[in-house]
C-alpha angles and dihedrals in degrees: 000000000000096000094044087053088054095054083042090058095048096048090061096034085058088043090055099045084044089058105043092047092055089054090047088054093052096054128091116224125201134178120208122218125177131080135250093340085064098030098056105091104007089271083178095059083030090063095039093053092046104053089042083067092056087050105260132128102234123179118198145183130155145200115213123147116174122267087008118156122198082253086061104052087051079073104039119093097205096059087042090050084052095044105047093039080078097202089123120097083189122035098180110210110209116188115216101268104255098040104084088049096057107073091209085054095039098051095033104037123006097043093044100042086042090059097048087049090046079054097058100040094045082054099054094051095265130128120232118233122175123216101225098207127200138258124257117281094249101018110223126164112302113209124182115185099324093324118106147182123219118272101274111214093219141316096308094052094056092036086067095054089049106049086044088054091051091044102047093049094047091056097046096055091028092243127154117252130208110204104208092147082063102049093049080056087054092048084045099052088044097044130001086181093081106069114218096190136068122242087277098062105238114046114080118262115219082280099052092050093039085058093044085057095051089057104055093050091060084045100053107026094030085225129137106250084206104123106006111153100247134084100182093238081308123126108266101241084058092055092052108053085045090053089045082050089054094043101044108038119083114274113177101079121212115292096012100154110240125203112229089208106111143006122273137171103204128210108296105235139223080056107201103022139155119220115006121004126188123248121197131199149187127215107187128219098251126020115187117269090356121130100179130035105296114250116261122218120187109174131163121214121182125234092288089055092253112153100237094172150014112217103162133014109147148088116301134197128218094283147109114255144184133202135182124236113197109197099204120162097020130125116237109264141102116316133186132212118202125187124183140174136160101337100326118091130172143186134212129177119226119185117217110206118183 
């Protein structure tokens, strides 16, 4: 008896470390480190509540100390604990907010602590992503000690400077970057009524945070965020059209390194749209049992599952591709792309809006 409890035990010990392991390898874990820009509004369980609702396990923490720099978190014992205890598939490397945008910061700080940091999360097993922030609400000059930018004429001005900061050092260390400073030129340009920044014109108001999430959820899942169940304490209208901005505007940014290892049919953007939208997507080199390039199919069916045009059906090499879908002559409404080829098939919605 003794000796048949004891295999008992054991059989339900290793199915609950079997279990539990399991869980723990379907979830995504992601460490946060920045300062006030991720902090307001809690952007980390922002981004956890957000992808749940999509359906996915998400484990967060965060290090963000006000005012902190990348410079500074080299130095602070609580973001390297985080760091080297390597649990963490993201670490997110947010920059303070003026930095990228003064040379003398951006040379001499932010690109040479962001490459020791990359060091560290890359050995551990992580992978880098940088949060591309957003320019003030109104630009002006930033000056931090001595040290200044040029006099930005308004948001979109500095928000060039800083989205060519984030990219150039991305590509350069072969990170992942997450451009939530374009997207928030994208919500601008649709629609000034939402405001993106808090009263104080550069940190991010509920809706600000709530879009940052959005787009990380489309970064990291390469999901569409469209239609996920959860407005982030926002009207729904509002999270909506903030989730429609995440999903349609370009996310891949210039020179983003791209792995040729699977097939993928990205987000269609503009999404909504109403007239052409864009749809992208990835051959891979090799593809199992296949000894030519593999046959592409890009199709798009309506809401009743009725094939309303054709817009790829050929050979493909290893590549990424885009193609245009006008939509001419349909009526608004839901749309799906499908795209299929050798045994891998995937759907994307796509709303038409006249």
């Amino acid at each position: 008896m003794g000796k048949k409890l004891i295999k008992i035990t054991a059989v339900i010990i290793a199915g609950i470390f079997f279990a539990c392991g399991k869980l723990y390898a379907d979830t995504t874990r992601v460490l946060f480190v920045g300062n006030s820009y991720t902090y307001f509004n809690n952007l980390p369980l922002m981004f956890k509540s957000f992808s749940e609702a999509g359906g996915k396990q998400v484990a967060v923490d965060y290090s963000a100390p006000g005012g902190y720099s990348l410079e500074m978190h080299l130095s602070n014992p609580e973001t390297l604990d985080k760091i080297n205890s390597g649990l963490w598939d993201y670490v997110v490397l947010q920059e303070q907010s003026q930095m990228p945008a003064i040379d003398f910061y951006r040379y001499n700080s932010m690109y040479p602590s962001a490459r020791k940091l990359d060091s560290m999360i890359n050995a551990r097993g992580g992978e880098t992503v940088f949060y591309m922030t957003w320019g003030r609400r109104y630009g002006g000059q930033q000056c931090i000690n001595s040290y200044c930018s040029p006099v930005f004429t308004g948001f979109y001005h500095m928000q060039d400077s800083l989205s060519s900061a984030y990219t150039q050092i991305s590509n350069k260390l072969g990170a992942i970057t997450v451009p939530v400073g374009n997207a928030w030129r994208y919500s601008v340009s649709a629609d000034s009524n939402i405001v993106l920044w808090d009263s104080d014109n550069s940190h991010p108001s509920l809706e600000g945070s709530y879009l940052a999430a959005a787009v990380f959820y489309r970064k990291i899942f390469n999901q569409s965020p469209l239609g996920i169940p959860y407005s982030g304490g926002l009207s729904q209208q509002t999270a909506t059209f903030l989730q429609g901005i995440a999903s349609g505007f370009p996310l891949k940014i210039s020179g983003e390194k791209t792995l040729l290892n699977s097939f993928e049919l990205f987000e269609c953007y503009p999404n909504p749209f109403n007239s052409v939208t864009n749809i992208e997507f990835k051959v891979p080199l090799c593809h199992s049992g296949e000894s030519r390039n593999p046959v592409i199919k890009i199709k798009v069916f309506d809401i009743s599952g009725k094939e309303v045009k054709t817009l790829v059906n050929e050979y493909k090499q290893a590549g990424t591709y885009k193609v245009r879908f006008n939509a001419e002559g349909l009526s608004s409404g839901v749309y799906f792309a499908k795209m299929t080829a050798v045994n891998f098939t995937a759907v994307k919605k796509i709303v038409l809006i006249r």
